[in-house]
N, C-alpha and C positions, 0 to 999 in steps of 0.2 A: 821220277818215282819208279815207274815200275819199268820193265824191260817187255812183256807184251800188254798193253792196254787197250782197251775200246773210251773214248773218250762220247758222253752225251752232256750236249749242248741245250739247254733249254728251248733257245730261241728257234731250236728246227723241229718241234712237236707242231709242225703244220697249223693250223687253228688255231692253236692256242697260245702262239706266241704273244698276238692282238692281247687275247683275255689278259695273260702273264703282266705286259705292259700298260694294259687301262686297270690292272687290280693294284697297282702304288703299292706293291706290296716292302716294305721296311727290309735295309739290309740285312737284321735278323729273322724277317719272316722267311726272305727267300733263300739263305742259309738253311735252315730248317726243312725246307723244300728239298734245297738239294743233297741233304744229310739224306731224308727220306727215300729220296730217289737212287740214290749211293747203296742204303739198305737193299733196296729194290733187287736191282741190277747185280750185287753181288750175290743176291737170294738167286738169282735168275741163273746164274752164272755156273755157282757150285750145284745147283741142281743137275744141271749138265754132268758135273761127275757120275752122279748117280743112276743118269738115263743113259751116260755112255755117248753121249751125242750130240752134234756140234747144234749151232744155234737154228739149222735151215731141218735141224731132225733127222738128219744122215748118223748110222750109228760110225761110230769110231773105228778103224782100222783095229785087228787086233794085235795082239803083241807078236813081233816075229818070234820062230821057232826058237833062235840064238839066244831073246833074249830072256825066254820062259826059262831056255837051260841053264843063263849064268845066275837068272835068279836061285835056280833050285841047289846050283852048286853052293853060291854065294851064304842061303838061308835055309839048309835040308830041315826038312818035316815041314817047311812053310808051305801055307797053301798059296797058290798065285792071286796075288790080287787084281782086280778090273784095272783095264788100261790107265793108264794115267793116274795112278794112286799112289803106286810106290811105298814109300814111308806116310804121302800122306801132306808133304809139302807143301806141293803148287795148290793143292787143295787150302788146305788151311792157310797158306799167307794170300790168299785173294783178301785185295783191298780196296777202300776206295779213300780218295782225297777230296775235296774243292778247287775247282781251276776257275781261280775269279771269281765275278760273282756271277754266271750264267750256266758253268759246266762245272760236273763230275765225271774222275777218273776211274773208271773202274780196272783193277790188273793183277798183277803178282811181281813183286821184285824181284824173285826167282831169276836166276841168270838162263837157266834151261827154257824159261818160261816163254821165251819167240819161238826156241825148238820146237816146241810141241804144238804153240798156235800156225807155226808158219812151214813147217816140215826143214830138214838141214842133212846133207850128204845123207841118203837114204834111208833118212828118219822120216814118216808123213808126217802131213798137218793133221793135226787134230785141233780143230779150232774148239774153241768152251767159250773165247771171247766174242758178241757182235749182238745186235739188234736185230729181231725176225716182227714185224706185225703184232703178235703176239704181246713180245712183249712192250712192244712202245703202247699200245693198249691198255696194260697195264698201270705203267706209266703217267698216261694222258687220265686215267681216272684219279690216279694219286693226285695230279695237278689240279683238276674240278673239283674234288672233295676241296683239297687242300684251300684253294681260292675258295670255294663255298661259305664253307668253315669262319672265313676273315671279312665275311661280306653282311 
């Protein structure tokens, strides 16, 4: 699917693997779980455009000098946009799929889309994709409700 992903696994939300397993939850229950959790994680994800900052809350490198100028040449009267926006791409094709029935993918099939999580001949990383505390927290309440909900 995509070219940079963060992939979550049900089964390693710590605790609640047990709950996940003794709740019998129905191939379409936990489908629905991990659609929810998909939503999540891509919420989580593109918010990071917005804050500018990777998943540990480091802000983002800014654009070099080079590449502020070919934008200006490129797009005159434009105003620069925040890093990693551009058109507007990587942002918008964040997705997520089902891998099995335990994980969701969440990524960008963006072919630039490792460049910018994983830095490339002296582009930095700017990572947008990974799990912090935070959000697995999130996450593990989505899971409680969710199990709650069916109990």
């Amino acid at each position: 699917m995509a070219q940079a992903a963060v992939t979550f696994d049900l089964k390693e939300i710590g605790g609640l693997a047990k709950l996940l397993n003794d709740s019998k939850l129905t191939a379409s229950e936990r489908r629905g779980l991990l659609e929810d959790a998909g939503d999540i994680i891509q919420r989580q994800t593109e918010n990071r455009f917005d804050e500018q900052r990777d998943p540990e809350g480091i802000t983002w490198k800014e654009l070099a000098e080079k590449t502020v100028e070919y934008y200006r040449r490129k797009f005159p009267g434009r105003q620069t946009r925040p890093v990693l926006i551009g058109k507007g791409n990587l942002l918008h094709h964040m997705t997520f799929q089902l891998n099995g029935s335990d994980s969701v993918i969440v990524g960008s099939p963006d072919v630039y889309a490792a460049v910018h999580q994983f830095g490339y001949k002296g582009i930095p990383a700017r990572p947008y994709l990974g799990m912090v505390p935070d959000n697995i927290e999130e996450l593990e309440r989505l899971v409680q409700t969710f199990i709650a909900e069916r109990l």
